[in-house]
N, CA, C and O of each residue as an XYZ file, in Angstrom:
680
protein
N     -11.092     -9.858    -27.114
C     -12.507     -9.877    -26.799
C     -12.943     -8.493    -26.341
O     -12.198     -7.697    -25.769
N     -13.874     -8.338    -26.563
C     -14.502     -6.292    -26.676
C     -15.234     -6.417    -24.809
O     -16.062     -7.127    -24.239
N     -14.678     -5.717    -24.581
C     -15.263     -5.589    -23.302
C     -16.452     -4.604    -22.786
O     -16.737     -4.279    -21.634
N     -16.868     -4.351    -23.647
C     -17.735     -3.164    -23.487
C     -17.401     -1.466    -23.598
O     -18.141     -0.485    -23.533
N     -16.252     -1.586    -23.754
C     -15.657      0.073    -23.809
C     -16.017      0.782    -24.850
O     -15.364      0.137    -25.671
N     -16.520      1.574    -25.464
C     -16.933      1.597    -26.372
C     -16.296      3.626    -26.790
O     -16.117      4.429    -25.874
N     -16.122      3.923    -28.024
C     -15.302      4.982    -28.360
C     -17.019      5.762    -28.834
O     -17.881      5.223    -29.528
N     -17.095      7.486    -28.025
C     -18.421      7.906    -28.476
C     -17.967      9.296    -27.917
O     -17.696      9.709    -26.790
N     -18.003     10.010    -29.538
C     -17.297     11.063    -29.452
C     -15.883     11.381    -28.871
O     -14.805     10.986    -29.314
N     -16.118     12.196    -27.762
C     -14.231     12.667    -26.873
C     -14.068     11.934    -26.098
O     -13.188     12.384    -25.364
N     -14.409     10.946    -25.746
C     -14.429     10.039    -24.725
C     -14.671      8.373    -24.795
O     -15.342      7.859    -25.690
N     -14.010      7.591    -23.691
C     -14.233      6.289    -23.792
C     -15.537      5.665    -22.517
O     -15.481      6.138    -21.382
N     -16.337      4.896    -22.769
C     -18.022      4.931    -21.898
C     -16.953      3.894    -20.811
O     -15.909      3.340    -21.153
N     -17.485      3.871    -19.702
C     -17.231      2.969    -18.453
C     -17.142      1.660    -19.268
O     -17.665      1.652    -20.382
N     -16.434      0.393    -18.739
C     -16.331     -1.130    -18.886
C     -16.501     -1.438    -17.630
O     -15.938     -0.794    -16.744
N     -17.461     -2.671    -17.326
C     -17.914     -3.486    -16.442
C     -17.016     -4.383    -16.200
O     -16.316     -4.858    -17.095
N     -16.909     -4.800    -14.678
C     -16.186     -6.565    -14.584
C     -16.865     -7.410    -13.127
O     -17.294     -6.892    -12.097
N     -16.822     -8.081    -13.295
C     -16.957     -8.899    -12.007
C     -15.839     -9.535    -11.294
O     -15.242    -10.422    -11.904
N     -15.559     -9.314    -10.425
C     -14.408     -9.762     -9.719
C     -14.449    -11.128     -8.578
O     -15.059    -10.805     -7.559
N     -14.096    -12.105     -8.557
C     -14.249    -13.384     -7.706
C     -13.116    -12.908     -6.194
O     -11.894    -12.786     -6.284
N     -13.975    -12.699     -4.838
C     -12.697    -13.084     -4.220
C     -13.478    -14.077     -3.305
O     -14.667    -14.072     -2.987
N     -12.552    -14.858     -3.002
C     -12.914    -15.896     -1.672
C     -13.076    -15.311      0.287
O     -12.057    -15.315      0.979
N     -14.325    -14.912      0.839
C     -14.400    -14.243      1.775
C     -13.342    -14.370      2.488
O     -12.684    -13.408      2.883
N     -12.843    -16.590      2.921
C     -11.980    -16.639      3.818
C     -10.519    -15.769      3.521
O      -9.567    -15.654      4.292
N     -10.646    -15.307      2.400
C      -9.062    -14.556      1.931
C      -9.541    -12.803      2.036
O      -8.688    -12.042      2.491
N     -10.298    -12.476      1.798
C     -10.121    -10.699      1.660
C     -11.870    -11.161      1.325
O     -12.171    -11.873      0.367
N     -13.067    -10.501      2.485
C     -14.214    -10.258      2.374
C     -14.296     -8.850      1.745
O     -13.366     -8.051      1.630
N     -15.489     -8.704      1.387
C     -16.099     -7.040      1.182
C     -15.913     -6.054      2.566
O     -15.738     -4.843      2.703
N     -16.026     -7.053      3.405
C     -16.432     -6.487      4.977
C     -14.132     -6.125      5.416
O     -13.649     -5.282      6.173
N     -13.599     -6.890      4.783
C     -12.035     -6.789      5.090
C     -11.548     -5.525      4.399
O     -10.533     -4.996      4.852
N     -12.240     -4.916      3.220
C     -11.350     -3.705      2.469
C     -12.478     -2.928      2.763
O     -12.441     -2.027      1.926
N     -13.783     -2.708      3.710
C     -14.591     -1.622      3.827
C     -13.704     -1.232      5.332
O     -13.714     -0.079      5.762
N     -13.087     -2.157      5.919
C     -12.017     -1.703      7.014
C     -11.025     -1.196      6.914
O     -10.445     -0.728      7.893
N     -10.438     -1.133      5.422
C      -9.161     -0.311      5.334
C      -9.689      0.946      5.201
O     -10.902      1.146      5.136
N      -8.494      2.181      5.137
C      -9.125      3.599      5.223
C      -9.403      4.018      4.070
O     -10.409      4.725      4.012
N      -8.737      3.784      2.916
C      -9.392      3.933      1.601
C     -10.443      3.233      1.103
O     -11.055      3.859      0.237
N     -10.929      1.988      1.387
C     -11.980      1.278      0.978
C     -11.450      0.295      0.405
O     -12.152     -0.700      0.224
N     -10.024      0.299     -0.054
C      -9.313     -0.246     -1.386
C      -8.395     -1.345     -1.152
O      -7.559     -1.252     -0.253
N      -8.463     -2.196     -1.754
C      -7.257     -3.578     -1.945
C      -6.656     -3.864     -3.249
O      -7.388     -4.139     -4.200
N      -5.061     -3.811     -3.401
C      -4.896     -4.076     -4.604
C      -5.544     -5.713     -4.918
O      -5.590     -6.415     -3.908
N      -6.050     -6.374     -6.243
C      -6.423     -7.724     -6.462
C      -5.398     -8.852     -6.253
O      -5.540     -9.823     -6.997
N      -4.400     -8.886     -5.376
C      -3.640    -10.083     -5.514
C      -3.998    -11.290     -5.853
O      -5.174    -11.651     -5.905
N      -2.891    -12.102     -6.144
C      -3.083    -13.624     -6.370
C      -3.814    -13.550     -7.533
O      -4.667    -14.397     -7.269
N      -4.089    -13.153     -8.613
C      -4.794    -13.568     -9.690
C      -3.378    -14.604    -10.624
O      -2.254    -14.225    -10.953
N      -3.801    -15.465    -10.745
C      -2.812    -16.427    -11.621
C      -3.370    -17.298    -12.554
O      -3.293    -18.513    -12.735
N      -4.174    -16.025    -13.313
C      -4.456    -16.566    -14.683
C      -4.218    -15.441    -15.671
O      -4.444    -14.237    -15.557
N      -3.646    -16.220    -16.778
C      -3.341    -15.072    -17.723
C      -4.278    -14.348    -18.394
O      -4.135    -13.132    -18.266
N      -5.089    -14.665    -18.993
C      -6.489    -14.037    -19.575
C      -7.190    -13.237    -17.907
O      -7.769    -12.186    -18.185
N      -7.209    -13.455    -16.842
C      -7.483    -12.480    -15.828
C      -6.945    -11.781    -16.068
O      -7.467    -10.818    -16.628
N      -5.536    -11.795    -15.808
C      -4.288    -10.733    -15.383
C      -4.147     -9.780    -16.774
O      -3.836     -8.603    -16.593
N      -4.350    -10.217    -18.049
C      -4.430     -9.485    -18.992
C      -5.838     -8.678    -19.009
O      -6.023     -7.726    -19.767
N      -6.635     -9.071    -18.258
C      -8.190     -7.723    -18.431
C      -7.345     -7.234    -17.210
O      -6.461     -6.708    -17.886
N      -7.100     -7.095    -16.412
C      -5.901     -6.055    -15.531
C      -5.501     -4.852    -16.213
O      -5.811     -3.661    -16.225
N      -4.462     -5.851    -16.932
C      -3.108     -4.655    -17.544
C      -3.782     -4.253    -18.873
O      -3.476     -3.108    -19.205
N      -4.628     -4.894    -19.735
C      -4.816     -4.283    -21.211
C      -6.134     -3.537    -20.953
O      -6.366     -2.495    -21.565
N      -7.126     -4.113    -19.937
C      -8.911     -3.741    -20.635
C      -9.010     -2.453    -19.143
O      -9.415     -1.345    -19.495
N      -8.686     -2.597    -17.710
C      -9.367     -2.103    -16.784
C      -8.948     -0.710    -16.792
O      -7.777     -0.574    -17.148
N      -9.392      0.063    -16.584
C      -9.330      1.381    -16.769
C      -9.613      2.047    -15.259
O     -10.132      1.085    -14.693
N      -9.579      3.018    -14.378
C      -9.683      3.492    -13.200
C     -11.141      3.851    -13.594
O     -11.526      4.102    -14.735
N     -11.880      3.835    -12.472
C     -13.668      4.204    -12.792
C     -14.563      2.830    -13.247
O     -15.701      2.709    -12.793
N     -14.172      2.106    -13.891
C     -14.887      1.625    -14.297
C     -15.275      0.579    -13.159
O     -14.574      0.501    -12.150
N     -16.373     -0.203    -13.328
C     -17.962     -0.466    -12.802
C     -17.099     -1.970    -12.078
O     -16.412     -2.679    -12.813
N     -17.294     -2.330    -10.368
C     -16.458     -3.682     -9.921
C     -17.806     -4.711     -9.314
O     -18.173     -4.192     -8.260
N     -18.533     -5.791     -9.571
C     -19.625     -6.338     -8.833
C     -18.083     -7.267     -7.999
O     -17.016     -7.721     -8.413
N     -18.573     -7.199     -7.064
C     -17.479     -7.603     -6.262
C     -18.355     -9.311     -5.222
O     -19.045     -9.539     -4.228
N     -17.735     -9.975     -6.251
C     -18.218    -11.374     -5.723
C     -17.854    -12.248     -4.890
O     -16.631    -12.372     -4.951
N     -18.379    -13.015     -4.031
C     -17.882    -14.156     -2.734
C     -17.941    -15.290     -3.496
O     -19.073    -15.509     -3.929
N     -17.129    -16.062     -3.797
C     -17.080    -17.397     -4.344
C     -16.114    -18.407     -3.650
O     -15.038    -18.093     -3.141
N     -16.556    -19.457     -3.690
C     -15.677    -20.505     -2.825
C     -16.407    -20.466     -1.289
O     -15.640    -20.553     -0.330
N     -17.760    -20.346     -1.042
C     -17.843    -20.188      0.156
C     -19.107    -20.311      0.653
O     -19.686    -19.293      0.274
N     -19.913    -21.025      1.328
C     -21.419    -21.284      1.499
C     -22.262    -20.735      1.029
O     -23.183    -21.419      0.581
N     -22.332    -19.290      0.918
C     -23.526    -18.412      0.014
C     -22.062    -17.893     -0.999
O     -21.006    -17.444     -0.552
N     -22.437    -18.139     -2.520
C     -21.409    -17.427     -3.195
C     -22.089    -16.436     -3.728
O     -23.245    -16.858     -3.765
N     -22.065    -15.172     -4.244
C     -22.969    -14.435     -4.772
C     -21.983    -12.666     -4.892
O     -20.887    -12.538     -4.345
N     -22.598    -11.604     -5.618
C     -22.265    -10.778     -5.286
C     -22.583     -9.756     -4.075
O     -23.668     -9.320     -3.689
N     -21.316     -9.529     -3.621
C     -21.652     -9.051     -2.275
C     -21.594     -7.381     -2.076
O     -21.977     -6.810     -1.055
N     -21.128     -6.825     -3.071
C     -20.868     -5.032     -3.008
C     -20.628     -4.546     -4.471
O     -20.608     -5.390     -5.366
N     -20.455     -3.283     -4.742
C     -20.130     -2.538     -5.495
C     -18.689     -1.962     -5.057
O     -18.324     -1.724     -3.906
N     -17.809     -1.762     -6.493
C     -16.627     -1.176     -6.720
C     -16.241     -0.500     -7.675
O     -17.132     -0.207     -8.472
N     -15.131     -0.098     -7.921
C     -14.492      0.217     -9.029
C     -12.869      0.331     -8.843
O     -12.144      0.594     -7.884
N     -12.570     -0.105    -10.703
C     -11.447      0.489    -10.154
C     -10.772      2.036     -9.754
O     -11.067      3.174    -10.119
N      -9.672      1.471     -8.778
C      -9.589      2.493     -8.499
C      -7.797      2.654     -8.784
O      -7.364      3.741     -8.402
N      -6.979      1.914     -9.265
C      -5.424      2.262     -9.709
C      -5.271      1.544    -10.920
O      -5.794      0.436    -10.803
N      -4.811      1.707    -11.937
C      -4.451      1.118    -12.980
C      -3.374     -0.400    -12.310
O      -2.934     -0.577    -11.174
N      -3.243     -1.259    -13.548
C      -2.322     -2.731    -12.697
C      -0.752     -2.216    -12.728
O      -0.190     -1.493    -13.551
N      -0.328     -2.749    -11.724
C       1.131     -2.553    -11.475
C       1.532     -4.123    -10.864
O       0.615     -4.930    -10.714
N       2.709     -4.443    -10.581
C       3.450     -5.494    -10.577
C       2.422     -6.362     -9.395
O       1.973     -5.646     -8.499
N       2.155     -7.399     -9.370
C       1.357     -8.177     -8.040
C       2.558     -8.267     -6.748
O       3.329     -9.200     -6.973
N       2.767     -7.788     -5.926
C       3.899     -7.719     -5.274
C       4.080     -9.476     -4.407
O       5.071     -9.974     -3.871
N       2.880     -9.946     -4.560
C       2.875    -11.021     -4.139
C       3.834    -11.963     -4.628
O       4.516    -12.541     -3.782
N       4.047    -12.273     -6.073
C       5.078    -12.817     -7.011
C       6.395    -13.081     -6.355
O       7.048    -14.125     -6.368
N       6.668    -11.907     -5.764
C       7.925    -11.750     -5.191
C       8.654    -12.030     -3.672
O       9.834    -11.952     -3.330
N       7.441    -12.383     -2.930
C       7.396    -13.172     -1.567
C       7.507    -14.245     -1.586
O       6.512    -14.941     -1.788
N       8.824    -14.845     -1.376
C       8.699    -16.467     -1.143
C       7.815    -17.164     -0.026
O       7.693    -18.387      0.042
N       7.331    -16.446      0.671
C       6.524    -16.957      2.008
C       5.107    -16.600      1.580
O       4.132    -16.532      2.329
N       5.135    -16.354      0.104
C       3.335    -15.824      0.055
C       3.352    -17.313     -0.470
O       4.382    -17.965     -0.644
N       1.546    -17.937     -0.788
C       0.692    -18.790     -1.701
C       0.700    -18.336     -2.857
O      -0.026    -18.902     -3.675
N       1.433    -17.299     -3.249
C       1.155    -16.907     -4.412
C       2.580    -15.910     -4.947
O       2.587    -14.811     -5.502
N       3.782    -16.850     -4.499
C       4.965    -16.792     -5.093
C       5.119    -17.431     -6.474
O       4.514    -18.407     -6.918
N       6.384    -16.413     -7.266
C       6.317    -17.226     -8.402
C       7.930    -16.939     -8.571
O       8.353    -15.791     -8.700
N       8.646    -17.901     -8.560
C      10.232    -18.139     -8.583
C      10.440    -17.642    -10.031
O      11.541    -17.104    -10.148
N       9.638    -17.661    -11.284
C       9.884    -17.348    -12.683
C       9.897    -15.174    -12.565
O      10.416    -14.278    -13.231
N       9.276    -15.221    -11.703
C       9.209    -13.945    -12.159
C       9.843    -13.088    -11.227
O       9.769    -13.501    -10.069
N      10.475    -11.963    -11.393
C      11.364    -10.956    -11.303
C      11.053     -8.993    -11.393
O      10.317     -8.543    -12.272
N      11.598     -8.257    -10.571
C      11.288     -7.097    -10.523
C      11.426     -6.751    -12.539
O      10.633     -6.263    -13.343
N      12.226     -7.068    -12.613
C      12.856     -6.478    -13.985
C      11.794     -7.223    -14.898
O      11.237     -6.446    -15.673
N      11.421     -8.414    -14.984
C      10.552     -9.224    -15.736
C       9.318     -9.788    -14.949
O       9.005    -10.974    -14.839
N       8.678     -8.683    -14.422
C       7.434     -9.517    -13.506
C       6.201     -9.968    -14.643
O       6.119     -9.409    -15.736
N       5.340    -10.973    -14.244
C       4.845    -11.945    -14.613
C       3.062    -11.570    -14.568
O       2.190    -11.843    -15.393
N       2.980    -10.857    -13.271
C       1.795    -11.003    -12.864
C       1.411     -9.224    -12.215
O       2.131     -8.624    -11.417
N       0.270     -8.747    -12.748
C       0.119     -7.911    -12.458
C      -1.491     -7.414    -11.974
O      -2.425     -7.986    -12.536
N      -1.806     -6.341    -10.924
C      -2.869     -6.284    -10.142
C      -3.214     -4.899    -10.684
O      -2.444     -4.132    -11.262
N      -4.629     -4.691    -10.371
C      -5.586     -3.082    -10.164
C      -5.755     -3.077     -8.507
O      -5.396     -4.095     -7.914
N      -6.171     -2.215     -7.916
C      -6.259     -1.759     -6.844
C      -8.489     -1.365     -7.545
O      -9.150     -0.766     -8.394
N      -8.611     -2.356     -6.237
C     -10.076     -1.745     -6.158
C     -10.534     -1.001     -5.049
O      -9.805     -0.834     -4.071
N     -11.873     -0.462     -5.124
C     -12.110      0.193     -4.130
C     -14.026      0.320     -3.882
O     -14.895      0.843     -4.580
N     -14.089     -0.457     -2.513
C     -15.224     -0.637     -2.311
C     -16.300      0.552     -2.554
O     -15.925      1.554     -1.946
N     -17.268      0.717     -3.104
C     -18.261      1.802     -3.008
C     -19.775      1.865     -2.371
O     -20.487      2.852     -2.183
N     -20.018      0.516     -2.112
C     -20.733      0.578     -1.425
C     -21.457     -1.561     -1.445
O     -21.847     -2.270     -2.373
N     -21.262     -1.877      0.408
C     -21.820     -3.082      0.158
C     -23.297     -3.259      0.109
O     -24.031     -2.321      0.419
N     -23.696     -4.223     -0.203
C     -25.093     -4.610     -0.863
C     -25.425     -5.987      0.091
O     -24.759     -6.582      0.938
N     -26.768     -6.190     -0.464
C     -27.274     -7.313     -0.169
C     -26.713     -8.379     -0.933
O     -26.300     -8.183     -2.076
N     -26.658     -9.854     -0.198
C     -26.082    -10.825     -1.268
C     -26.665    -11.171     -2.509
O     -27.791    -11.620     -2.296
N     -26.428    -11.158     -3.530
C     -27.274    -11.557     -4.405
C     -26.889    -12.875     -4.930
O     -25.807    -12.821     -5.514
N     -27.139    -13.417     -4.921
C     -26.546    -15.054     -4.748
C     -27.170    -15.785     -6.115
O     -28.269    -15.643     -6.652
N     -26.198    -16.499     -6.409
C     -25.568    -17.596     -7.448
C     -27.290    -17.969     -8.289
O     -27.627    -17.808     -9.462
N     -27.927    -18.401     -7.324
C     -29.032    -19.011     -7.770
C     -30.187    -18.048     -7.826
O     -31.263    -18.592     -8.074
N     -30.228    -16.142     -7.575
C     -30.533    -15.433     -7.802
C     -30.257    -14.935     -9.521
O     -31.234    -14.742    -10.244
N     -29.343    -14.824     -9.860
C     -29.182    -14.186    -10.887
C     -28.907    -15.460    -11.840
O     -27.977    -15.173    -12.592
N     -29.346    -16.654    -12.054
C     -29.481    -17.791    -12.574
C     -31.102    -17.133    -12.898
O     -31.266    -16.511    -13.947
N     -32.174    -17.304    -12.001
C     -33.394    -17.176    -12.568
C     -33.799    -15.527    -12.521
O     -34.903    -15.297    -12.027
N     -32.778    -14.009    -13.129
C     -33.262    -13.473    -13.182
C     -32.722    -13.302    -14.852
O     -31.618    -13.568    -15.328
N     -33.852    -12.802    -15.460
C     -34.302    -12.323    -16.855
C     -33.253    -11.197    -17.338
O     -33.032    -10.122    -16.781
N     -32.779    -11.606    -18.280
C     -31.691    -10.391    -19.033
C     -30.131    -11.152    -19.197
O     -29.404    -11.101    -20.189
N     -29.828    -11.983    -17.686
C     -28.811    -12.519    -17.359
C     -28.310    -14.137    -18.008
O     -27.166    -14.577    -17.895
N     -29.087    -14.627    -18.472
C     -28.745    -16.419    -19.063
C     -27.507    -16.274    -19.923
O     -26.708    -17.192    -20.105
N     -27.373    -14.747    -20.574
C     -25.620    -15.148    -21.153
C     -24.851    -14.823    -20.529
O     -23.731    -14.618    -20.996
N     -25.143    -14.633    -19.154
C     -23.779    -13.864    -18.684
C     -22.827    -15.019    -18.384
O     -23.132    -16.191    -18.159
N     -21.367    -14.349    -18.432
C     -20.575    -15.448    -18.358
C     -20.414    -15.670    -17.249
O     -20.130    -16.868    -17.275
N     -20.388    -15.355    -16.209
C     -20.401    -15.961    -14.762
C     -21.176    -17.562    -14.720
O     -20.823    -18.676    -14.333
N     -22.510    -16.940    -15.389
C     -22.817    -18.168    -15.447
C     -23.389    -19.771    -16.491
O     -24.275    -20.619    -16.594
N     -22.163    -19.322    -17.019
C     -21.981    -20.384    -18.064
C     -21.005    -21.669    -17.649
O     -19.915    -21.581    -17.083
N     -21.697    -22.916    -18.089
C     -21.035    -23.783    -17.365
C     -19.421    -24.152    -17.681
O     -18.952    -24.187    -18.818
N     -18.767    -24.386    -16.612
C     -17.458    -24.292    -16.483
C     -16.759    -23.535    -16.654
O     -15.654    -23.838    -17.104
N     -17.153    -21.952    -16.319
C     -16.743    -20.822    -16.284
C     -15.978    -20.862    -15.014
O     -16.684    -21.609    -14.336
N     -14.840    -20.475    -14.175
C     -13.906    -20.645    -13.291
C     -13.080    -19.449    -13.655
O     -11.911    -19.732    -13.392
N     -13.148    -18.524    -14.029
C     -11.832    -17.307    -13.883
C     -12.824    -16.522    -12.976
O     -14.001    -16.604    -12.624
N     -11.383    -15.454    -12.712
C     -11.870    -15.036    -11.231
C     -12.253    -13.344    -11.853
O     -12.731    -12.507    -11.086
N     -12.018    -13.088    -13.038
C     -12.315    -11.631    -13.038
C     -13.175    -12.291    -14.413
O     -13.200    -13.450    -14.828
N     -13.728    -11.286    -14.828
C     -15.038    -11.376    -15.656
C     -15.822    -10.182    -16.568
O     -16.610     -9.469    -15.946
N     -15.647     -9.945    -17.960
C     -16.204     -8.446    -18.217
C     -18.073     -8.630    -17.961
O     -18.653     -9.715    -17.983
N     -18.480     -7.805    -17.820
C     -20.316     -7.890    -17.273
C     -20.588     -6.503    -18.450
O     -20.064     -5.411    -18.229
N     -21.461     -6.745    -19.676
C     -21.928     -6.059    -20.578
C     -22.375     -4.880    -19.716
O     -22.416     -4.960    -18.488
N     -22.681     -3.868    -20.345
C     -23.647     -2.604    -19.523
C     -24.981     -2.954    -19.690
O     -25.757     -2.036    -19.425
N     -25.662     -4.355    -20.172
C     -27.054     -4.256    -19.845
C     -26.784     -5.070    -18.844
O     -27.412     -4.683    -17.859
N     -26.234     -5.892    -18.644
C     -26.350     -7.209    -17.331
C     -25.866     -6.013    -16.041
O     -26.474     -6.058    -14.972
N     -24.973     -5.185    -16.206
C     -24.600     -4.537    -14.917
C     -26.249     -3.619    -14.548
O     -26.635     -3.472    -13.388
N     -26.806     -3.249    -15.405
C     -28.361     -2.530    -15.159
C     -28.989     -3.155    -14.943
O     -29.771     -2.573    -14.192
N     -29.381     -4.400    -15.111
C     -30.627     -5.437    -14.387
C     -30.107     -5.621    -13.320
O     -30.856     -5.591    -12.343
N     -28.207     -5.955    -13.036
C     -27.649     -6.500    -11.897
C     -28.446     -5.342    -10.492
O     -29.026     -5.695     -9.465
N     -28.184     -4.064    -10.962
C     -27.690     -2.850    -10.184
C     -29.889     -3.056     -9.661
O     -30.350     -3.243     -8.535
N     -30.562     -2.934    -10.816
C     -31.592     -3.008    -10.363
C     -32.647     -4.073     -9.798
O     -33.849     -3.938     -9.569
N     -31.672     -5.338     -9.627
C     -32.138     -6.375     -8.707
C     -31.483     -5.511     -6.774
O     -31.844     -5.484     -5.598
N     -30.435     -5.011     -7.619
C     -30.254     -4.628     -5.745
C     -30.454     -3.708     -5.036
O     -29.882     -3.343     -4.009
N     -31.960     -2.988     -6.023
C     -32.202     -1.967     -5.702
C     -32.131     -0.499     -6.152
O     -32.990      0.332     -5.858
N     -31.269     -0.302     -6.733
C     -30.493      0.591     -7.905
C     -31.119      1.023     -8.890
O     -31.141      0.404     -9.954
N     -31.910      2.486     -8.652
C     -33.068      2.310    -10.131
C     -31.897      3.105    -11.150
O     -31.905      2.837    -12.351
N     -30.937      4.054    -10.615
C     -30.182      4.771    -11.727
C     -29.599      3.977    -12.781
O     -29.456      4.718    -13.753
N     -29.193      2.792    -13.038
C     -29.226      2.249    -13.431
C     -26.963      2.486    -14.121
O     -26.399      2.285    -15.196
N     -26.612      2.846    -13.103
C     -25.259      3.289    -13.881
C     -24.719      3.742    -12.999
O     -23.596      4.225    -13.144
């Protein structure tokens, strides 16, 4: 599936994603407290996620960094990535929620990007970008959509950016 990357001239253009985390697990407000800004994505345990990881995400490119699972769900900041995916180290903790006995240093299973907050925003919430104009295909919100990472076209990230204010648009 084409994620928006697109080949123009010497160079490859930014790709968009939306990222799901659950506040009670890692808020916007939890990695604007670390000193880099940055959290690798643990726990993703879906394969079509974990593969826009390792095949599509590129460092730079564009993160709407979303609260889901949680009284107001909505997007809550801006990101990007900021490390290419490397092994989920989580896999390998038997005391994590998100151990996996199949997988192995030599054959790991599951792999993360490291994001990095750039700046938080106002919430823009679920039932916001339902009735705003440009957005009805986005896949976030198509019904029974449930993965936690998400590519966001470069026009939906420009209406997104300029509902929250954002006239640059990029």
């Amino acid at each position: 599936m084409p994620t928006g990357r697109h080949f123009r001239g010497t160079h490859f253009t930014m790709a968009y994603w939306l990222m799901k985390s659950e506040p009670a697990e890692v808020s916007i407000d939890d990695v604007l407290q670390q000193p880099d800004r940055s959290i690798d994505w643990f726990g993703v345990r879906n394969y079509q996620a974990r593969n826009y990881m390792m095949r599509d995400m590129q460092v730079g490119d564009g993160v709407l960094f979303y609260h889901s699972s949680c009284a107001q769900p909505g997007i809550a900041g801006l990101a990007e990535v900021a490390r290419p995916a490397l092994p989920d180290e989580t896999q390998f903790d038997s005391a994590s929620p998100y151990y996996d006995s199949k997988s192995t240093r030599a054959r790991p299973r599951w792999f993360n990007v490291a994001v990095r907050v750039t700046r938080k925003t106002r919430l823009l919430s679920l039932a916001e970008l339902r009735g705003t104009a440009g957005l009805q295909d986005m896949r976030l919100l198509a019904r029974g959509n449930r993965l936690s990472i998400l590519p966001v076209t470069p026009g939906e990230w420009k209406i997104i950016l300029r509902c929250l204010g954002d006239s640059s648009g990029g």
